[in-house]
N, C-alpha and C positions, 0 to 999 in steps of 0.2 A: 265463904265460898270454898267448894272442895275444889281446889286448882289441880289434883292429879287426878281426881275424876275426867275434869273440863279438859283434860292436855293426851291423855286416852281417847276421848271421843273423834268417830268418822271423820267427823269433819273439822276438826283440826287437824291431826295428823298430819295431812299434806303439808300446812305452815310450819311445824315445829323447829324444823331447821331456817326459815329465814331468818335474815337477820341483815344489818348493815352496820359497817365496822369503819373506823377512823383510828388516825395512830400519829399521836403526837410527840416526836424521840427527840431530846434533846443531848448532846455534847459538847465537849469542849477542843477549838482547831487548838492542835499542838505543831509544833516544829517535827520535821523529820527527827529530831532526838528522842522526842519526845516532849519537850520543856513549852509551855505552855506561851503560844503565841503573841508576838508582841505587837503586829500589823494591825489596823481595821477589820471592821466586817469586808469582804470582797466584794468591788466596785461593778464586776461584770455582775452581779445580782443584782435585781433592781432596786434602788437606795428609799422603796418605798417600804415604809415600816410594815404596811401591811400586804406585801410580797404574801399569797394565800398559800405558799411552798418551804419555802426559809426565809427565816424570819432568827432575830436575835432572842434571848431571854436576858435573861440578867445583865451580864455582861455586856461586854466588845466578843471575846473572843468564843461566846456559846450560843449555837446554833440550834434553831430548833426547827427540826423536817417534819411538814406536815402533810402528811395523805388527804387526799378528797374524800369525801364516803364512800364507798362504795358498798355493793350486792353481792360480795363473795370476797374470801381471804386472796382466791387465786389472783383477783385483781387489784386486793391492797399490798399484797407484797408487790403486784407488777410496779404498781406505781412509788412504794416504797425504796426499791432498789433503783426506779427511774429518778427521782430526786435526790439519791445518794449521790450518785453520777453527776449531776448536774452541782450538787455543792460540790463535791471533789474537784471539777474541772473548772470549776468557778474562783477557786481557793489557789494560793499562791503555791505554783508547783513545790518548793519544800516545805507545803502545809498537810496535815491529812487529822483526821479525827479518832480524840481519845476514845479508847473502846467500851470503859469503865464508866460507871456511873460516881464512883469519888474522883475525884479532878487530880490532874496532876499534879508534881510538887506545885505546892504556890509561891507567890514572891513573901519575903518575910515580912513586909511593910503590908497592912492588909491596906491601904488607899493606891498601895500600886496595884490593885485588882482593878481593870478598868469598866466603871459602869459602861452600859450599852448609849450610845451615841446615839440617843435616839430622838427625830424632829418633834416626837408630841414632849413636851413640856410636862404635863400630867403622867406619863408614863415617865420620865426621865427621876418627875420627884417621887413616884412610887418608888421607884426602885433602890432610891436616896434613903428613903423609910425605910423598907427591907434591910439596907446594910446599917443604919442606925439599930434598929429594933433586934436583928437577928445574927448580924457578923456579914461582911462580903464572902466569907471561907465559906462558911455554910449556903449561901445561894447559889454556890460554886459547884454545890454536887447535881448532878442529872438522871434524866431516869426516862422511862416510858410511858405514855397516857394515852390506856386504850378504850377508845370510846367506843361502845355498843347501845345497839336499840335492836330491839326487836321487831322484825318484820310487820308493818300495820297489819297486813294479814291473817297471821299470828293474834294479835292484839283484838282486833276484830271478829275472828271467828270463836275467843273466847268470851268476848262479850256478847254475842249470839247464845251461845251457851249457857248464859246464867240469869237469874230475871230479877235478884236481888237491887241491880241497880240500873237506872235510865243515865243515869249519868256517866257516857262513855268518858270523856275526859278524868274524871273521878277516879274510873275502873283503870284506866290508862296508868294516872299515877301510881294506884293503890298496886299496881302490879312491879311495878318498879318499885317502889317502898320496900315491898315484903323482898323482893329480889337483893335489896342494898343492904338490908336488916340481915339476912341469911350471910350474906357475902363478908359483911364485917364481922358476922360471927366466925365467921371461915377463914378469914384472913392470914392466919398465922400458915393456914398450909400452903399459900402462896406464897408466903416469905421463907419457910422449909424449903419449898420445891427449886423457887427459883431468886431466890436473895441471891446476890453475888457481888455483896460490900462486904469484903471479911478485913477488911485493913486500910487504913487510910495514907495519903503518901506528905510526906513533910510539908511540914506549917500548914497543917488542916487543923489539928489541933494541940494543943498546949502538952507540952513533953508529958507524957505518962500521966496524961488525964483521963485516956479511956483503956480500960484493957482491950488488945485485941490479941487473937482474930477473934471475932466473930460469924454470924451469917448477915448479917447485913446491916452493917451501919446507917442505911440510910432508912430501913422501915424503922427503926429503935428511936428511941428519948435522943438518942445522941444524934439524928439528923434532922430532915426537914419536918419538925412540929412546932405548934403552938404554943403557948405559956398553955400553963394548967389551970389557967380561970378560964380561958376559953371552951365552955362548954357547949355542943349543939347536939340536940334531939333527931334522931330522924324515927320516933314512933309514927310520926305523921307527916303530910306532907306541911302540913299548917306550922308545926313546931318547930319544923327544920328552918322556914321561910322567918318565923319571929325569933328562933335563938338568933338566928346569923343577924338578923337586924339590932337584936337589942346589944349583940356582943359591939357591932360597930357604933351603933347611938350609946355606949359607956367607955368606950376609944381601948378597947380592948382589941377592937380590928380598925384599920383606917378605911379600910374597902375590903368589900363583901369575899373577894377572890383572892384576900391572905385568908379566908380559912383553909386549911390543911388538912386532908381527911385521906381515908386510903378510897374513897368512894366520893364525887361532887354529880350533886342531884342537876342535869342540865333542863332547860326548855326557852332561854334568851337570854339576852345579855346582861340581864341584870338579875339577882334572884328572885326580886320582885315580882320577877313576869313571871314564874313559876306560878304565881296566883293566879293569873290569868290566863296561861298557855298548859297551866300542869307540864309533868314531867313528859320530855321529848325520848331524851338516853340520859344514860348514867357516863361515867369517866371515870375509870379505873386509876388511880393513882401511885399505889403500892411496886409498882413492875422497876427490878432496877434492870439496867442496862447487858443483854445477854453478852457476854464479851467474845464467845466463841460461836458469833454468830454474823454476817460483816453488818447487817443492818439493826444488830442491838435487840432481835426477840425474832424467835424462829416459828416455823408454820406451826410446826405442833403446839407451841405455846400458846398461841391465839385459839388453835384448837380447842385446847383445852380449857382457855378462858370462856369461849362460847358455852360450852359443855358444862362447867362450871356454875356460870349464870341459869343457863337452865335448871341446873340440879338447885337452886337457891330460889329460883323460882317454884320447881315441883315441892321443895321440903316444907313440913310442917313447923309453925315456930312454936317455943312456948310459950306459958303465959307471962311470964316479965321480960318481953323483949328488950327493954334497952339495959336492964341486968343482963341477957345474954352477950351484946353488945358492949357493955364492959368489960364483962370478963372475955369475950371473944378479943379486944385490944390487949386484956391485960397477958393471954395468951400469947398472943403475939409479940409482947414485949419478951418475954420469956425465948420463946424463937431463935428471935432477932440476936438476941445476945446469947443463946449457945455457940458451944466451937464448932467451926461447922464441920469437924468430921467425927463430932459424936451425933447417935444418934437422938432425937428427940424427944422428949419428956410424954409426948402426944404422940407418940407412933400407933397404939392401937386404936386412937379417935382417927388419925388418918387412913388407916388399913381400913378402918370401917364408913369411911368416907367414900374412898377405893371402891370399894364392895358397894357401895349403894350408887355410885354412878355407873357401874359394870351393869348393874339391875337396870337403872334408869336406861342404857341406851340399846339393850333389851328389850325391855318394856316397851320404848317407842321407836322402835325399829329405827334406833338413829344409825348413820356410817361413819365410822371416826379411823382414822389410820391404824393401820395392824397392827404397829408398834409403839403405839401408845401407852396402854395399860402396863404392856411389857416396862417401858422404858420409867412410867411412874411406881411399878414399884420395884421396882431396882434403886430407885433414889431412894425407896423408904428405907431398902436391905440394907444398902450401902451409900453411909453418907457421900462419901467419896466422889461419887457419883450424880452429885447435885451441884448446880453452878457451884456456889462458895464452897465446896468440897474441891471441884475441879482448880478452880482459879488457887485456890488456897495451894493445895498438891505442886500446882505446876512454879508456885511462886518461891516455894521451899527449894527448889533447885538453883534459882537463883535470887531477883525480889519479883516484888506487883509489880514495880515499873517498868521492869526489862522484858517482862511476858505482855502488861499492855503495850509497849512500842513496837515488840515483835507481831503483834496483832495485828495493832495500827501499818505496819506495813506493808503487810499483807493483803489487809481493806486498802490498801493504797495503791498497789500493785495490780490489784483486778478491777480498780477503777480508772487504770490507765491503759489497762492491755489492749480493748477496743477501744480507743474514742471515738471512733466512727460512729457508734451504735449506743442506744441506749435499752439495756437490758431490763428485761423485764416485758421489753416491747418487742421483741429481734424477731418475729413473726409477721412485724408489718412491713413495710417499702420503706426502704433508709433515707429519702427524701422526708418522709411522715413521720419517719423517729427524730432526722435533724431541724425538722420544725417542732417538734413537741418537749425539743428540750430547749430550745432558742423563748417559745414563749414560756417554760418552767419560769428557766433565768429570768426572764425578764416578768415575771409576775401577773404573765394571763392563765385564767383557766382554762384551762384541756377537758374538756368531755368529749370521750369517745363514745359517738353516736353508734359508726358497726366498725365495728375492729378490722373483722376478712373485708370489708369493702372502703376502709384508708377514711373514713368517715368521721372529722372533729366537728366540736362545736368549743368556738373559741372566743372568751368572755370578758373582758377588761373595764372593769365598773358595771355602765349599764351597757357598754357596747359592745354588739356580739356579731361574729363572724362564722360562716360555716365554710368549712375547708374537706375538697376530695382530693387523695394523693400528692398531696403537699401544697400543690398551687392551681387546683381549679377553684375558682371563687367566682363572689358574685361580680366582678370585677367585670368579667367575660358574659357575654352575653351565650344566650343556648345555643342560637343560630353561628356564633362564631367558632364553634367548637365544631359543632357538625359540619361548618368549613371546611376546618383543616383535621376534620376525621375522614375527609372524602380528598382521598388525591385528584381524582379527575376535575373537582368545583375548585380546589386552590389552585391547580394550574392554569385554570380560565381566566378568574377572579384575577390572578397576578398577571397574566398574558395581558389581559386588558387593561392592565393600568401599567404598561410596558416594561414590565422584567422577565430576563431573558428565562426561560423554562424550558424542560425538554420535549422533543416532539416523541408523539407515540399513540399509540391505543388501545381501548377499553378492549377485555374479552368476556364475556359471560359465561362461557363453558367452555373448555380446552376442546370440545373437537373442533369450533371455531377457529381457537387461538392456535391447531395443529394446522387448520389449513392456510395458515399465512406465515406458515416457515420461512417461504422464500424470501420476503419481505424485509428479514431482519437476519438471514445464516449469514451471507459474507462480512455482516456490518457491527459496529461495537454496539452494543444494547443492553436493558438492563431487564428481568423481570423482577414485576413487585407482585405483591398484593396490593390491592385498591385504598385498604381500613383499617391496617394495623400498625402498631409501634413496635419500637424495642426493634427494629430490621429484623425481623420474624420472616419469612419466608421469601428473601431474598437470592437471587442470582444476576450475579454481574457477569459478562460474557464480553471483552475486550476488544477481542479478535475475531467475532463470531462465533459459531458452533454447530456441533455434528448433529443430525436430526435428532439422535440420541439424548445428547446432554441436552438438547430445547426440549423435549417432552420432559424430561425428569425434571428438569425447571419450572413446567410448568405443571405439574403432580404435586410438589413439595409447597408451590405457590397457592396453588388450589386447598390446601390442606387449612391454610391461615384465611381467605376469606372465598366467598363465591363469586368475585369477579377479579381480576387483573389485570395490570397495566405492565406491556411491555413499551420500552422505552428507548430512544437514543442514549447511548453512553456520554458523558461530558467527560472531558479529558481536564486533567485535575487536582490538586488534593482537595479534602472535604472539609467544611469547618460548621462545628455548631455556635452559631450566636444565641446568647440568651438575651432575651428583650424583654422589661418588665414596666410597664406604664412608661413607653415611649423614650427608652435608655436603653444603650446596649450595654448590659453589665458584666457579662462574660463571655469570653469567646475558647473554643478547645480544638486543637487540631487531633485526632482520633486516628490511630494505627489500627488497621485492621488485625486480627489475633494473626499469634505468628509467634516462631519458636525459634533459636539460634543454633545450629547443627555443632556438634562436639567432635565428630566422625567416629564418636563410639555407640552414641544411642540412637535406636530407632525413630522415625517421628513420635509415635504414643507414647514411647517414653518420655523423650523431651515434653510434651503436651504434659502427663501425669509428675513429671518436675515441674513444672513452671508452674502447676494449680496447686502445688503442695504453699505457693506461699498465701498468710495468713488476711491479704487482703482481699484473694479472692474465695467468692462463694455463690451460692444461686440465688433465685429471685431477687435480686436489688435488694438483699439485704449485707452487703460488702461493696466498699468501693467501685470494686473490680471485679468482672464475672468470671466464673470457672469456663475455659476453651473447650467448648465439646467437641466432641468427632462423630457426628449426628453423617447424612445423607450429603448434607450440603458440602459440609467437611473434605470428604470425601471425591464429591465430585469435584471440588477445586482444584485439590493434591493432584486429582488424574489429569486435570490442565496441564499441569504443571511437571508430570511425567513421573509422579511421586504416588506410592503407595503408606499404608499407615506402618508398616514393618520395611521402612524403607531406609536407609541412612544416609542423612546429608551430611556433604563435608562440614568444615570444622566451618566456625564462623557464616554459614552460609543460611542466610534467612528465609523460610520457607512460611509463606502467607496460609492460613488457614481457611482465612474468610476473603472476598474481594470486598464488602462491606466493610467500614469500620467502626458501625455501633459499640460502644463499650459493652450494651447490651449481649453484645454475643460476642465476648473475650478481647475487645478491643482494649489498647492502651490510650488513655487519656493524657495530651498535653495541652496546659492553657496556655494561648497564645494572645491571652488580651491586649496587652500591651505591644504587641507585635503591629497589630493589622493595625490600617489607617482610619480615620475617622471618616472618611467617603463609603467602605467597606461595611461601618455600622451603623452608618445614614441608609445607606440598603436595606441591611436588614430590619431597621427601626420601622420606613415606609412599606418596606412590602406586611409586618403586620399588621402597618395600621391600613392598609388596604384591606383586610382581610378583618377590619373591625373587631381583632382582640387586643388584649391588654398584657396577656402574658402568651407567651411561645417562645418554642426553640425552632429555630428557621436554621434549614442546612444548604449552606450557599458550596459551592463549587469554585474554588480558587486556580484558574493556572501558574499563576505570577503574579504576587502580590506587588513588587515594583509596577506594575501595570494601573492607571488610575481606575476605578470604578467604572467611571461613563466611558472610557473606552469602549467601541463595540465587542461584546462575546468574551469581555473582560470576566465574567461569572457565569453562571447559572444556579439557581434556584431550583432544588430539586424535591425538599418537601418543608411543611411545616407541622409542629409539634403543638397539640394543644394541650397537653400534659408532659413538660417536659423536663427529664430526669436533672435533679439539682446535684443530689451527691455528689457528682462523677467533677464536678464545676467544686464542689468544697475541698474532694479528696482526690487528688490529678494522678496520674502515676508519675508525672513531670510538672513543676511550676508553682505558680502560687494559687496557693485554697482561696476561693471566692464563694462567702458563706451567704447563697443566696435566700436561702431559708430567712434569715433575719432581714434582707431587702424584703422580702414577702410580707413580712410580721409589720416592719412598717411600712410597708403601701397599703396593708388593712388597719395600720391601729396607728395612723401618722401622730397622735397625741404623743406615741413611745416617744418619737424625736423632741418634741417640745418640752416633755418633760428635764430631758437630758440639756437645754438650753438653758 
């Protein structure tokens, strides 16, 4: 088959860049020193071995982060740097992860290496085999496995193209083969480019038994390979499938996945299914660990590995492929064991390498980063230049260990600076980030169904959940949601099952709502919108108001929905109860925004101080929202006989908003444990009058020493059918009530069981 014919043709071209990527990083937790950890795997992770996120390898103390697959790099680093996160804050605050792919010093006794604590038993005594068979030191080192497939589309519209064979599965494998064939011949320039084991750190191995540095210890003889009777073919898919078998039926392997390749042919869990399912993707093997990168392999790398594979795919082989194949490893041995800041023995097979992928993304109109090619061959000009050139350089000023700890604490430090948030996602609603890392931890899958619209699919064995904006679920019925998305039907709905509500009326157009001024000027009252959250286009008015500020009230109200409800004012503070399946589990008393006068700065300036700090920011993606000085703003301060260049005295507290949404700059305090339990009986019944399972109901407190069923002891002014958790995890006063994980078990109650 001519495959750079078929990969030129119309109708491929569109495919040639898909593709879907996996990424399996392993390391080792070290102590803030650096000295290699003596704790457990971390308890807040779920103590299920097969956690589909982190998971152990060899050890106790190595950790291995596994990505989902995904349809784009943009979304395997998301999810990559979002599992980072989650083992970091998982892991015991003076724990954080070696940067390195050779492990840190080890203990000198190799049985105080401690195997991984793991419930299957067969996996326990695999691992038993490994440190018989190979050393515990040596299982000790880590690396990268990036797993690629190529777009079925791709795969498809090449087998469209060619009529040599009916056998799509056939053509499937056979395309992967030649891909894995090319790639091991090419291998050594991946260990050139981005090897970065030049040195190993005490008691890795026997005093001045290997020369170092090198470029990478770990692709070389001297790291993770096989005896040298273990031979396996990949001329074919058939030979690859009977070496491996015959190498375990002569106990040269005990199981099929001690073999050791910089390349493993995937398609099910056992190799055998490869007969029957052919080849699915491949698993890059070779990648050691980027150390100046905080998640161990950076975008252009993966770039380039795509790019790469392509190019191994479009190349021509010769005719003795698994002669090329040897000598392609035996290059690579070669590599591996130069210094890395001499140049390579193969510099003009790589320049010419260079040059024919430059052609290839040419040729098919691929788009690859600007600074790519630039930056690959600069690695060639200058060794120095290339991981194990870098690391090496930097470690001469003082050692490996003390530039990996300085590393490691670095990755340590930007994995605590937000804990709020989980990066890589900081674009969605921080309720939907703190649920996507609560089920990480706790070992469900996250599929992000639409990202802009807060949209999971959340999967625990076979039971699956779909989740909008953190806590709509199927919990809630549809009818209960359009409840309390209509203020005018929950205030009925509650009226009738007698909780106290505010009196008021519907308007459908402001010239309406202008002609019932009189109604509501001398009296305290509230304007709302009818159908929004987040207190979006609110005006509270205490004392009344001038025809003036009621129009503008009701402009700014008009703007958030096409109808509005003015209201009686209730005299008060405000408190949100959170109710979740018939429990009141947190409660928050809310300051409306507001600034503290210095008698030197302005209001704006005080406002543009108080947002300089780091917990607030916009759209719910910060505990705390930034204070704006919008219209409404505005018209408050003029209540209040303040303009925005106005200066309050010292200490004197000037309210922004009459609302106290956190939504629009409010301060959060929880007052759970404050209110009485008559108080959360309220709010418990008035949801379940209104037939949901989850809300935030904002009751009206004058006097909390006052009992409940007292008359006009409360009022009831709206309910929440989506309602914000963060603000309930991260207070700007009190204690964090992380409802995200109530959420995760009221949809997946097995979590609790499991933990009994």
């Amino acid at each position: 088959m001519d495959i750079k014919k078929m990969l030129q043709s119309d109708h491929v071209k569109p495919y040639i860049s898909k593709a879907r990527y996996g990424i399996e990083k392993e390391g080792q937790r070290v102590d803030l020193s650096g000295d290699l950890a003596t704790t457990d795997h971390p308890e807040k992770i779920s103590i299920n071995d097969e956690n589909p996120y982190i998971q152990r390898d060899f050890s106790e103390t190595q950790m291995e982060l596994i990505t989902p697959v995904t349809d784009s790099l943009e979304e395997l680093f998301s999810y990559l740097s979002a599992i980072h996160e989650v083992a970091y804050r998982s892991m015991d605050e003076n724990e954080m992860l070696w940067p390195l792919s050779m492990p840190p010093s080890l203990p000198k006794k190799e049985e105080d290496i401690i195997i991984a604590k793991l419930t299957s038993a067969d996996n326990v005594l695999y691992r038993r085999h490994l440190a018989t068979t190979y050393g515990r030191r040596k299982q000790m080192i880590s690396g990268i496995h990036f797993n690629f497939q190529f777009g079925d589309e791709l795969i498809e519209a090449l087998f469209k193209s060619q009529s040599e064979t009916n056998d799509y599965k056939q053509f499937k494998s056979d395309i992967y083969m030649k891909t894995t064939r090319n790639y091991l011949k090419h291998q050594w320039l991946i260990t050139y480019l981005f090897g970065a084991t030049p040195s190993s750190e005490e008691n890795f191995f026997e005093e001045n038994s290997v020369n170092e540095p090198v470029r990478s210890i770990r692709n070389s003889k001297n790291g993770y390979t096989n005896d040298e009777d273990v031979q396996v073919s990949f001329i074919s898919l058939q030979t690859y499938i009977a070496d491996i078998s015959s190498m375990v039926h002569k106990g040269l392997l005990i199981e099929e996945k001690e073999f050791y390749s910089a390349v493993r042919l995937r398609g099910g869990q056992q190799v055998s299914d490869l007969e029957d399912d052919g080849v699915k993707y491949i698993e890059l093997r070779n990648i050691d660990l980027n150390p100046f990168e905080t998640y161990g392999i950076s975008y252009e790398q993966a770039e380039f590995l795509h790019l790469f594979l392509l190019y191994s795919l479009w190349k021509d082989e010769g005719a003795n492929c698994d002669e090329s194949m040897n000598v392609g490893e035996s290059n690579n041995e070669i590599v591996a064991l130069e210094h890395p800041l001499e140049p390579t023995q193969f510099k003009q097979e790589a320049e010419h390498i260079l040059d024919e992928l430059e052609s290839l993304v040419t040729t098919l109109h691929l788009t690859v980063s600007e600074e790519l090619f630039v930056n690959l061959r600069e690695m060639l000009i200058d060794p120095s230049k290339t991981l194990a050139g870098r690391l090496y350089s930097e470690s001469k000023k003082s050692s490996q260990g003390q530039v990996a700890t300085s590393i490691a604490k670095e990755n340590y430090d930007k994995s605590w600076d937000k804990p709020y948030q989980l990066t890589g996602f900081t674009d969605m609603e921080l309720s939907t980030q703190n649920l996507m890392f609560d089920a990480i931890q706790h070992g469900i899958q996250v599929d992000i169904l639409d990202r802009h619209d807060q949209f999971l699919k959340l999967q625990l064995n076979d039971h699956v959940e779909f989740v909008k904006n953190g806590n709509m679920t199927s919990k809630d019925s549809y009818i209960s949601t359009l409840i309390m998305e209509n203020k005018t039907v929950t205030k009925k709905i509650l009226h009738q099952h007698g909780f106290r509500v505010p009196g008021g009326e519907e308007f459908n157009n402001i010239e309406q709502a202008m002609r019932s001024y009189e109604l509501f000027s001398s009296k305290p009252f509230v304007v709302k919108p009818k159908s929004t959250n987040y207190g979006l286009g609110i005006s509270i008015f205490k004392e009344g108001a001038s025809f003036e500020d009621y129009q503008k009230a009701l402009t700014i109200a008009f703007k958030e929905d096409s109808s509005v409800l003015i209201e009686e004012f209730l005299n008060g503070t405000e408190y949100r109860f959170f109710v979740l399946n018939d429990k009141t589990l947190a409660i928050l008393s809310r300051i409306p925004a507001n600034v503290k006068g210095d008698g030197t700065l302005t209001i704006e300036q005080l406002v543009n101080q108080k947002n300089q700090d780091p917990l607030r920011g916009l759209d719910h993606r910060t505990p705390l929202e930034t204070i704006q000085l919008g219209e409404l703003e505005v018209l408050m301060l003029k209540g209040q006989g303040y303009e925005l260049d106005s200066i309050p005295k010292k200490d004197a507290i000037i309210y922004l908003r009459e609302n106290s949404n956190v939504s629009t700059g409010g301060d959060s305090i929880d007052v759970t444990d404050l209110i009485s339990e008559d108080y959360k009986k309220i709010a418990v019944d008035a949801v379940s009058a209104l037939g949901a399972k989850i809300s935030g109901i904002d009751l009206i407190i004058e006097d909390l020493k006052v009992p409940a069923a007292t008359e006009n002891a409360y009022g009831i002014i709206e309910a929440n059918f989506n309602p914000s958790m963060y603000m309930h995890a991260y207070p700007y006063q009190g204690k964090s009530r992380r409802l995200t994980l109530n959420v995760l078990h009221y949809l997946f109650p097995e979590l609790l069981q499991n933990q009994e």
